[in-house]
C-alpha positions as CSV (number, residue, x, y, z in Angstrom):
1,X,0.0,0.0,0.0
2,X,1.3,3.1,-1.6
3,X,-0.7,6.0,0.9
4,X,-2.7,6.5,4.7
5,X,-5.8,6.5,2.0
6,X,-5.1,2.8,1.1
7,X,-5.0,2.1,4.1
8,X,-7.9,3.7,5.6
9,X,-10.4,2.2,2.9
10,X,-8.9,-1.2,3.1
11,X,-9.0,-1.6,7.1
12,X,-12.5,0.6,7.5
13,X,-14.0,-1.5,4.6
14,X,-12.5,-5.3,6.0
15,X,-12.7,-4.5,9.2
16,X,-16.1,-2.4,9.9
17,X,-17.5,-3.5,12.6
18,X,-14.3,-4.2,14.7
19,X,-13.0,-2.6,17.5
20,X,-10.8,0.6,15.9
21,X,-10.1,2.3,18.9
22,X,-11.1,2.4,22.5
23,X,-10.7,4.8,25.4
24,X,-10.6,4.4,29.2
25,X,-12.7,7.0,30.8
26,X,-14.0,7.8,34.0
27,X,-17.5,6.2,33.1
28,X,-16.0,2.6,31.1
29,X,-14.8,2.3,27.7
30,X,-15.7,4.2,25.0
31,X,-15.3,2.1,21.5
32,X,-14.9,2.9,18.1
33,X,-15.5,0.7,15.3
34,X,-14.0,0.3,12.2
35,X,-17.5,1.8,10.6
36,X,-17.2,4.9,13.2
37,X,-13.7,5.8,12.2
38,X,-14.8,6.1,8.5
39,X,-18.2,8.4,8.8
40,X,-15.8,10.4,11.6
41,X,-12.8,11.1,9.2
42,X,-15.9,12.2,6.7
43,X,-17.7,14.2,8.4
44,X,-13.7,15.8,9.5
45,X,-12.9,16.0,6.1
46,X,-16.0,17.7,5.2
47,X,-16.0,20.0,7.7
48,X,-11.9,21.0,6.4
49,X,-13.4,21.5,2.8
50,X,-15.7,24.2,3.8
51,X,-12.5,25.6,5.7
52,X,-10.9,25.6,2.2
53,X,-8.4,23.2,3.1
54,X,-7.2,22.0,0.0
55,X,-4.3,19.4,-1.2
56,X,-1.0,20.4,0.1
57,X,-2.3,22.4,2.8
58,X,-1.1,22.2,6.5
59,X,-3.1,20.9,9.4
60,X,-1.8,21.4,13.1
61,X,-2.9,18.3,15.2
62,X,-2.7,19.3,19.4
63,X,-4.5,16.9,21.7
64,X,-3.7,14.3,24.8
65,X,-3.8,10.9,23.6
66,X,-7.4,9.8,22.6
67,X,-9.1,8.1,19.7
68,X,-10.0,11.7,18.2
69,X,-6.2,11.5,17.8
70,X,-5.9,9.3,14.9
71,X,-9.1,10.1,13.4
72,X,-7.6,13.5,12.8
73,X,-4.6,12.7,11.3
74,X,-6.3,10.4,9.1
75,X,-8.7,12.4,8.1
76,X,-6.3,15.0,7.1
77,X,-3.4,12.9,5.1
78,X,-6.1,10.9,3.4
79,X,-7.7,14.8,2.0
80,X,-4.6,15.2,0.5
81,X,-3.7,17.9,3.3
82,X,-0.5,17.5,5.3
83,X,-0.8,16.6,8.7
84,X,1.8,18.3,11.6
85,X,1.6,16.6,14.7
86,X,2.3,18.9,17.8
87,X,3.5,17.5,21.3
88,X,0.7,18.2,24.0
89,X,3.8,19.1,26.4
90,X,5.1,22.1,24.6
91,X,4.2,25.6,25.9
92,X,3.2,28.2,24.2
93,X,6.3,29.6,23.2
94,X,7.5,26.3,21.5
95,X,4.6,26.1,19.5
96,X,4.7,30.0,18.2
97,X,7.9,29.3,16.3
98,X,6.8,25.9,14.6
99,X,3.3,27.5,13.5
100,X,5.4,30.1,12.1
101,X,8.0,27.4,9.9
102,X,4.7,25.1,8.6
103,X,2.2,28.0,8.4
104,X,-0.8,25.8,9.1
105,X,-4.3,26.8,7.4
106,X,-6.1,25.1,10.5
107,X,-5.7,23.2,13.7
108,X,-7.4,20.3,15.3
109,X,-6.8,20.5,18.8
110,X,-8.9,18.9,22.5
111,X,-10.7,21.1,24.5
112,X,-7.9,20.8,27.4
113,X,-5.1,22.4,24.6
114,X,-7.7,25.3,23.5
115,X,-7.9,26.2,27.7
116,X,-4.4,25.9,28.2
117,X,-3.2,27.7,24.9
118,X,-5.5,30.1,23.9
119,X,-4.2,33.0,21.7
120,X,-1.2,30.6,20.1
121,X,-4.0,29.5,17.1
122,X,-5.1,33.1,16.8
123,X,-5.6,33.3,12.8
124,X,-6.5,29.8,12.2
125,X,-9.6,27.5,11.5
126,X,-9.8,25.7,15.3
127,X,-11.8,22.6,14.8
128,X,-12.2,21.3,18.9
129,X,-12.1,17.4,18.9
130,X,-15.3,17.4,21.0
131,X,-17.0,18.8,18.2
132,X,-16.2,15.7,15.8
133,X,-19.3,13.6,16.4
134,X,-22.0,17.0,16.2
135,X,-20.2,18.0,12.8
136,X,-23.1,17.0,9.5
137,X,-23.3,13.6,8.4
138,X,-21.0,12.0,6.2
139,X,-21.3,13.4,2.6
140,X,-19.5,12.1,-0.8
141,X,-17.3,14.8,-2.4
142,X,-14.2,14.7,-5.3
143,X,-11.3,13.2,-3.4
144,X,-8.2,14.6,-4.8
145,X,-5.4,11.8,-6.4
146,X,-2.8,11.0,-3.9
147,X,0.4,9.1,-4.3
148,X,3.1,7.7,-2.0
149,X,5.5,10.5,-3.3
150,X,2.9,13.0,-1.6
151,X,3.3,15.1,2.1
152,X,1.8,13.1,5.0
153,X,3.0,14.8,7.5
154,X,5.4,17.8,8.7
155,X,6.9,16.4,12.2
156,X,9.2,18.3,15.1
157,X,11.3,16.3,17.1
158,X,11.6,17.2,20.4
159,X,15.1,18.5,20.0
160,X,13.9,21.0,17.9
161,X,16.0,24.2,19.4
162,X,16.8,27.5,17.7
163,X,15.7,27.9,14.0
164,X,12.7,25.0,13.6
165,X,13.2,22.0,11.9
166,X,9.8,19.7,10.5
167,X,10.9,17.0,8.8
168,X,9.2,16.0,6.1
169,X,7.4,12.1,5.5
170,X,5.8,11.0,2.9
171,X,2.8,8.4,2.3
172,X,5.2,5.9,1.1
173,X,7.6,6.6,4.1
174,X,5.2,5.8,6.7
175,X,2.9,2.6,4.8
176,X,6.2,1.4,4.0
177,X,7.0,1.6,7.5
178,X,3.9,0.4,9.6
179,X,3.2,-2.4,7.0
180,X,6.9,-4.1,7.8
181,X,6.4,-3.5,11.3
182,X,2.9,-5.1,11.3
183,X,3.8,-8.0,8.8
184,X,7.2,-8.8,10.8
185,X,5.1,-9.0,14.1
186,X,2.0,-10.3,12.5
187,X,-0.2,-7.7,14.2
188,X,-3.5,-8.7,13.3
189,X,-7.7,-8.4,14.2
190,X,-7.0,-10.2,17.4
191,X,-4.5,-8.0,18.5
192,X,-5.1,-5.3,21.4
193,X,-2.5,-2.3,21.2
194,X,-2.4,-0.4,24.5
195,X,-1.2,3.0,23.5
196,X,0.4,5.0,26.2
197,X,3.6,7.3,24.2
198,X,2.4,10.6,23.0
199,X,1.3,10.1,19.5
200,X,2.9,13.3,18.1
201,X,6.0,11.0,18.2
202,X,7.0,9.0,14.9
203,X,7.2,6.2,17.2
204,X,4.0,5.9,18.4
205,X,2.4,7.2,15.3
206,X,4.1,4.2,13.3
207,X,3.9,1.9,15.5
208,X,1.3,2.2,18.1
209,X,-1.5,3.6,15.6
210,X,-0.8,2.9,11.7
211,X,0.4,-0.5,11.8
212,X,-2.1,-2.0,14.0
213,X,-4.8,0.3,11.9
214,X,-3.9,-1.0,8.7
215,X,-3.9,-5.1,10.2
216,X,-7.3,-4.3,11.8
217,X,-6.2,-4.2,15.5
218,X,-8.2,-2.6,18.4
219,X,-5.5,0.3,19.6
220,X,-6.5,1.2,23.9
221,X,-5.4,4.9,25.2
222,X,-5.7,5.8,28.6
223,X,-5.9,8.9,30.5
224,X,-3.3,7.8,33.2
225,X,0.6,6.7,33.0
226,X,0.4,5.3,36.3
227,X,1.8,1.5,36.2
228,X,-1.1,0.3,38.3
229,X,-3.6,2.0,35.8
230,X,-1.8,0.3,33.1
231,X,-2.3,-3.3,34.5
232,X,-5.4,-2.8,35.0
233,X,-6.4,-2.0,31.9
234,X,-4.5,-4.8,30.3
235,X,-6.4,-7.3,32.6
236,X,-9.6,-5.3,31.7
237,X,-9.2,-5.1,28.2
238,X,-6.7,-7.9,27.2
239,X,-3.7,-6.1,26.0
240,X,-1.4,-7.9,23.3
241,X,1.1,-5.4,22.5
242,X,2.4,-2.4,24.1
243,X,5.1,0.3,22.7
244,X,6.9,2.1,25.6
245,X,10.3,3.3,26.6
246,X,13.0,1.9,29.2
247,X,11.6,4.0,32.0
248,X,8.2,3.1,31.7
249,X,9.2,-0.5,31.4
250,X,11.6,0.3,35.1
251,X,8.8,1.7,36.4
252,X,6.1,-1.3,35.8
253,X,9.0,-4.0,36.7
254,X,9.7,-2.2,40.1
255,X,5.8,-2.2,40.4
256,X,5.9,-6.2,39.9
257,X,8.9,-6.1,42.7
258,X,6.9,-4.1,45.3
259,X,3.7,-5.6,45.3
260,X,5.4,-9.1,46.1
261,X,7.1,-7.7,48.8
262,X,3.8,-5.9,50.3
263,X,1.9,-9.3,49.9
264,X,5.0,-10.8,51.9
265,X,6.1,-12.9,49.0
266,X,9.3,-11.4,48.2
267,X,11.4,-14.8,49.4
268,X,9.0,-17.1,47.3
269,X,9.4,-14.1,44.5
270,X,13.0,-14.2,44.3
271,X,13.0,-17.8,44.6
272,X,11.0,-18.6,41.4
273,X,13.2,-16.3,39.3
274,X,16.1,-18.0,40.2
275,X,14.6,-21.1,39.2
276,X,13.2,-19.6,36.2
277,X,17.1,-18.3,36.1
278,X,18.4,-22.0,35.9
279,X,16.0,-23.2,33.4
280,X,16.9,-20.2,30.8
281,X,20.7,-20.5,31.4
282,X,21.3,-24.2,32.1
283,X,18.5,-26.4,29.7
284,X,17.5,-23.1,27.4
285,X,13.8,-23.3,28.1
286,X,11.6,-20.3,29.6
287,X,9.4,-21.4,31.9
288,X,8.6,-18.1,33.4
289,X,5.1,-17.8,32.0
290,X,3.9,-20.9,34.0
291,X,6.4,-19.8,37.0
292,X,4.5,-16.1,37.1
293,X,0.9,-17.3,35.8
294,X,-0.2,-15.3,38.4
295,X,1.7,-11.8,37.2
296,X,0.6,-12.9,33.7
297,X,-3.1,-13.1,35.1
298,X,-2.7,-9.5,36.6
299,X,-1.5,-8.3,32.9
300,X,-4.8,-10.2,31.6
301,X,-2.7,-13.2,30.1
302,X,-2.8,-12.1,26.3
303,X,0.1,-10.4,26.3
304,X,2.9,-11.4,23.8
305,X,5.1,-8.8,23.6
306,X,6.3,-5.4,25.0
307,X,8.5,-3.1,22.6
308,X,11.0,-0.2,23.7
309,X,12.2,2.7,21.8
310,X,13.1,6.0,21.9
311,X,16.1,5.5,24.3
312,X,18.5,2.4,25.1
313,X,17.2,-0.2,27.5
314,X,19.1,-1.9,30.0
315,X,20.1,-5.6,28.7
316,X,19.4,-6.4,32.7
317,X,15.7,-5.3,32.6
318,X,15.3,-7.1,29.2
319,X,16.4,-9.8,31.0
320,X,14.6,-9.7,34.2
321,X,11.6,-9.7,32.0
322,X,12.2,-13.0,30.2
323,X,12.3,-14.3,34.0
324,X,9.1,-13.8,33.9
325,X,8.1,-14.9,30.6
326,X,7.7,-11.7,29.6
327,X,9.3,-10.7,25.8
328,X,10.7,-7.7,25.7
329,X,12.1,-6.2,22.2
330,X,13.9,-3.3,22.1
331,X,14.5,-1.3,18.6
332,X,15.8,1.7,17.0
333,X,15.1,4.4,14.9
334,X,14.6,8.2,13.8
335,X,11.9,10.3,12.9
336,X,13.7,10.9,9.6
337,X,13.2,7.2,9.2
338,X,9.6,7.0,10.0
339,X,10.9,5.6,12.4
340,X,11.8,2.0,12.6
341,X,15.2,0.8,11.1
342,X,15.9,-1.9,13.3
343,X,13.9,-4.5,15.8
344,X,14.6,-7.7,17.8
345,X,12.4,-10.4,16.8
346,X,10.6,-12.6,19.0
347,X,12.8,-15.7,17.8
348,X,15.6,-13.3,17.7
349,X,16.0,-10.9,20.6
350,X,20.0,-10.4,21.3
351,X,20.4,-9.0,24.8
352,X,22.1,-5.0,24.1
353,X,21.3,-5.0,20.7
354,X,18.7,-2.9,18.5
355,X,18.0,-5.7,16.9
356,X,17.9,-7.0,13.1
357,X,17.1,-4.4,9.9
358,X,13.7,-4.0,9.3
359,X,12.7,-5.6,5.8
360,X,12.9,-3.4,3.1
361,X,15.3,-1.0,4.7
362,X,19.4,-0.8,4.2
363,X,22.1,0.2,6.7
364,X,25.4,0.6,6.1
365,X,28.7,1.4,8.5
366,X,30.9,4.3,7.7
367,X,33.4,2.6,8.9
368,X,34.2,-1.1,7.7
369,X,36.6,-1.9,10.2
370,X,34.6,-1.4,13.7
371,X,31.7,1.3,15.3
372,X,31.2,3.8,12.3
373,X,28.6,6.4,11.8
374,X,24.9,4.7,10.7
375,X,23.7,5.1,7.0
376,X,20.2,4.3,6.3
377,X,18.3,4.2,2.9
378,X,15.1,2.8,2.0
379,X,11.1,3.7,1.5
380,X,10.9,4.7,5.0
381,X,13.5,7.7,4.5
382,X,12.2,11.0,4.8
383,X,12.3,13.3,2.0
384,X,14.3,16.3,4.0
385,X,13.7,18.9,6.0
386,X,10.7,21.3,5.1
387,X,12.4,24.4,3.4
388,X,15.5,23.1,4.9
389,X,17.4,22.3,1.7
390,X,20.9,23.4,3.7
391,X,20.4,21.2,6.4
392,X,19.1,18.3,4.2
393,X,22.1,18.0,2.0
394,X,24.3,18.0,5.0
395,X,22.7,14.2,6.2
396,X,21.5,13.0,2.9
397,X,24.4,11.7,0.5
398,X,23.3,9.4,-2.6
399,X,20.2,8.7,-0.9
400,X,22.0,7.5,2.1
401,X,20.8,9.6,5.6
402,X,23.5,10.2,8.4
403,X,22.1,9.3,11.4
404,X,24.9,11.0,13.4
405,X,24.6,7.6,15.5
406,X,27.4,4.8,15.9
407,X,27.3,1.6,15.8
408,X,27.7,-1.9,13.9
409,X,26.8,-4.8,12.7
410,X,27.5,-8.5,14.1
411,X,28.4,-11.7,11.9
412,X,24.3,-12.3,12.5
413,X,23.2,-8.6,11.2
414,X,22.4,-7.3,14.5
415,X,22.9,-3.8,15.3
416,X,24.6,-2.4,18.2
417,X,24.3,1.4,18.4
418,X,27.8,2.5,20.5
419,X,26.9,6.3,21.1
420,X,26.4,9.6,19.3
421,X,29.0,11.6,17.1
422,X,28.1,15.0,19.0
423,X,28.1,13.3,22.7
424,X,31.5,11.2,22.6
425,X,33.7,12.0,24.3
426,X,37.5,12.6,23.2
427,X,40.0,12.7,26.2
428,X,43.5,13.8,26.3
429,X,45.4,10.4,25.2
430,X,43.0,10.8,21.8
431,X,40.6,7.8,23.1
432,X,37.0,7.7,21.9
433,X,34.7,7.4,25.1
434,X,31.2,6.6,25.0
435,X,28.6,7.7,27.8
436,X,26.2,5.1,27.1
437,X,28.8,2.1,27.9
438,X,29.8,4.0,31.2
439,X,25.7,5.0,32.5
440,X,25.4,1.0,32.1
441,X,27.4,0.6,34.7
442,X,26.6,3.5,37.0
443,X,23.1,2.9,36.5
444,X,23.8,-0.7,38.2
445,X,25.2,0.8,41.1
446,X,22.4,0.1,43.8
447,X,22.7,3.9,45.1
448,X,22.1,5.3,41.6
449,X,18.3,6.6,40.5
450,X,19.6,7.8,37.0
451,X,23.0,9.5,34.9
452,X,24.2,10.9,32.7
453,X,27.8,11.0,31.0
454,X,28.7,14.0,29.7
455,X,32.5,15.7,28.2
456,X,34.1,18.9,30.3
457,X,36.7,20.9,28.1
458,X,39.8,21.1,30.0
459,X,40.7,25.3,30.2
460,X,44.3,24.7,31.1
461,X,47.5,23.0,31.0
462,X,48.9,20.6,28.3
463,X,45.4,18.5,27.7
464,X,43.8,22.0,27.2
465,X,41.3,21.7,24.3
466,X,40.2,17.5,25.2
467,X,37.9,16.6,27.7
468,X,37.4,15.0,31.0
469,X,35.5,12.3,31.1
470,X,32.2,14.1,34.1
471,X,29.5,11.3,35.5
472,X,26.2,13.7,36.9
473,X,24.6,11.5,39.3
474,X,21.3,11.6,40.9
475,X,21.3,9.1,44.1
476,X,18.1,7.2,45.4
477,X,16.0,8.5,48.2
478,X,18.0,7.9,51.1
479,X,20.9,7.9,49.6
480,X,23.9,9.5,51.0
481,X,26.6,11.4,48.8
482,X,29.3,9.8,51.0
483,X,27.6,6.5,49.8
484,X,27.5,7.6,46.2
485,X,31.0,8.5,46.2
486,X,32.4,5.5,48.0
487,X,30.0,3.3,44.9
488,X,31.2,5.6,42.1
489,X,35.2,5.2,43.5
490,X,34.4,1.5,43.8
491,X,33.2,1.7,39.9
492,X,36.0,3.8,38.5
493,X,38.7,1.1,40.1
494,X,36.9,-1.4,37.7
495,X,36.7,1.0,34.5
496,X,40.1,1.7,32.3
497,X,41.8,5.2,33.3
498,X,40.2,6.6,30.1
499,X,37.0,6.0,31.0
500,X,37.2,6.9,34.9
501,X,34.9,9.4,35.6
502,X,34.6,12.9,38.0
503,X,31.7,12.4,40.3
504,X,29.5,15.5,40.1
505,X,26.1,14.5,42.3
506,X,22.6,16.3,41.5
507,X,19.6,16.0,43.6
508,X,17.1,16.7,41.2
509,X,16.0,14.4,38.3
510,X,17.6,15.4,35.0
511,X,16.2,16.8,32.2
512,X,14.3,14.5,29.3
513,X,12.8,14.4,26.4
514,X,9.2,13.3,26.2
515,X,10.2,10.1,25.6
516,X,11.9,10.1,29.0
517,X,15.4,10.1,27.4
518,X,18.1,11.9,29.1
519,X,19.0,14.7,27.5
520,X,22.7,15.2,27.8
521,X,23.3,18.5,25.9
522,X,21.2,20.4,28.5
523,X,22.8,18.5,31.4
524,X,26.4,19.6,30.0
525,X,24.6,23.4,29.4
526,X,23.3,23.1,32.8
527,X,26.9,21.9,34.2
528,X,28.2,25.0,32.7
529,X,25.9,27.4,33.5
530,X,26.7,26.3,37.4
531,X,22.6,25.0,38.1
């Protein structure tokens, strides 16, 4: 399938009177069918028309996650309008500058953003997602041609700093995309996705939302991120497959680890995964689903598998998982990819890994002889930044897009991303260091809550100009920082000289993206600035 309108009249036309989409609310679930979604992106697209949207034209999408979500997007790609995504987090001054760069005709946007935001839409058509289902009945008009060389969507990372950057995906680049993902994983009408990243993110929007819309999957959003609300609703609603990111995943597992040792069964607990322990390593079977039928009852027993993005995941929680008979698969990608280049497999999942390349998509190594810069071509590939030609020649080369990531491939053709080109770090003696290796190992430390690894110029004396190799750490409640230090000193005796690092400890949580990734670049500004 070639465009987001394929795919919307295949899966509304197969799948009518399924389960679309389905959202937890304070009075039960509220369900939308296959049949619904179709009259709702109608009666949208009708209402745009007399707007005078028209092909080409940009629509802002601003809204918590909820089935009105999806039905906007689709209901503007599939006009022939291009759809630009907008993170419910930013404030109003992150939005001003991005409206300005896309120059939207219109905006979709929930109730809760018009309170919260009013003035920032000034100008435009505001169509309030509350309004969808008193809009006029579905009506027939001219739908305009569309091709998989056409604008989907306009979408801004949340690194976006300084002059905006919306980088531009095609129909191809994202049906490409969802329709690997959903025939690698053979998401299908049984499936249940419980959607819980903000779907303004490629991730989510690929993963979470087109590819189990175009197999005819029921996709679940909830208004809570709160790991015992999550649960719940998996029992409630049998969950299949969720998309979430390591700290979501910590978050549940520590959940799993507390409520054993409330009910007192933290012995028995710890007991059963080493057994489960044994069986893995020694006789390679995984009998942690019938070990933890119990935990697998609490998650509603459908579940099959869990996958992680947006940041790298700790092999050890992968692991700790599988004890349980839980499959988690961790992958890796870019918004300027659509976003998925790589995934584990669930008969392939290498602990530390991204996992194999996606069918259809290449990757290539910079550098043939070890870790080298990541190339990726393929359908999924943006087609540059919008009005950005400068920046887009200086990542695309022959087709091929620098990631600005490292990594390589093993002998089986499974990627291992080693750091970023901006964030290593070069010390005196010339020797690449790379923070994600080092937070690894601080992260294990059992006085450590979170860190980050960042590079200090050195001012002075004869390794002026290099770096030092600086560890921020924030400790665990309780925690002291004669603790932390003694841990950290204990650490450093373990690590080369070159990798060694100067303690600095923080007391407050550092800053991330939406995606709960670390962001390093404002922990190395906020270092500098002395905060």
């Amino acid at each position: 399938m070639e465009s987001l309108r394929e795919i919307t009249d295949q899966s509304t036309r197969r799948y009518a009177a399924s389960p679309a989409f389905r959202a937890r609310t304070e009075e039960g679930y509220q369900t939308f069918t296959f049949s619904d979604a179709a009259q709702a992106i109608n009666r949208i697209q009708n209402h745009l028309i007399s707007l005078g949207i028209a092909t080409g034209d940009r629509v802002a999408i601003m809204a918590e996650n909820r089935p009105e979500w999806p039905l906007a997007y689709l209901a503007v790609a599939t006009l022939g309008a291009v759809a630009v995504p907008l993170d419910s987090a930013l404030r109003v001054e992150d939005i001003a500058p991005l409206l300005a760069d896309c120059r939207p005709k219109a905006a979709i946007i929930s109730q809760k953003i018009s309170a919260s935001h009013q003035g920032v839409f000034a100008g435009l058509h505001i169509l309030l997602m509350e309004r969808f289902a008193t809009l006029p009945e579905p009506a027939k008009f001219d739908r305009p041609e569309i091709n998989g060389d056409d604008i989907a969507s306009i979408v801004y990372t949340s690194g976006t700093t300084g002059s905006p950057k919306g980088i531009v995906l095609t129909h191809r680049n994202l049906t490409s995309n969802a329709d690997a993902v959903a025939s690698l994983f053979k998401i299908g009408p049984g499936d249940n996705m419980l959607s819980v990243l903000p779907l303004s993110h490629t991730f989510e929007t690929t993963a979470g939302f087109l590819a189990p819309f175009c197999r005819g999957s029921c996709i679940t959003y909830t208004d809570s991120l709160k790991s015992n609300v999550l649960v719940r609703i998996m029992q409630e609603t049998g969950v299949t497959i969720m998309c979430g990111v390591p700290m979501l995943y910590q978050i549940i597992f520590e959940g799993i680890m507390r409520q054993a040792e409330e009910s007192g069964k933290k012995k028995l607990f710890d007991l059963l995964l080493s057994l489960s322990a044994f069986f893995v390593d020694v006789i390679g079977v995984n009998i942690g689903r019938y070990l933890f039928r119990m935990v697998h009852k609490k998650f509603g027993g459908k579940v099959r598998f869990f996958a992680s993005g947006g940041a790298a995941i700790s092999p050890d929680l992968v692991h700790k998982y599988s004890l349980l008979g839980f499959t988690v698969l961790q992958g890796y990608g870019l918004t300027e990819t659509s976003p998925i280049v790589a995934v584990n497999r669930l008969t392939a999942n290498r602990l530390g890994s991204v996992g194999q390349i996606l069918p259809g998509v290449k990757v290539m190594i910079a550098n043939s002889d070890g870790p080298g810069e990541i190339l990726v071509s393929g359908p999924n590939v943006m087609r540059g930044y919008y009005q950005r030609p400068d920046l887009t020649s200086e990542v695309m080369k022959d087709k091929w897009l620098k990631t600005g990531d490292v990594g390589y491939l093993d002998e089986d053709g499974f990627l291992f991303i080693t750091g970023r080109i901006k964030e290593i770090i070069v010390t005196g003696s010339g020797v690449n260091v790379y923070p994600e290796e080092i937070e690894e190992r601080l992260n294990k430390l059992p006085g450590v809550a979170e860190s980050a690894v960042i590079g200090e110029k050195i001012g002075e004396g004869i390794r002026r100009g290099t770096e030092k190799v600086v560890a921020v750490v924030v400790p665990k409640e309780g925690v002291s920082d004669a603790e932390i230090n003694r841990q950290v000193h204990e650490l450093n005796k373990q690590l080369a000289e070159f990798k060694r690092v100067n303690l600095v400890i923080r007391r407050r949580e550092l800053p991330k993206t939406r995606l709960l990734k670390i962001k390093r670049l404002a922990v190395k500004k906020e270092l500098a600035d002395g905060k």
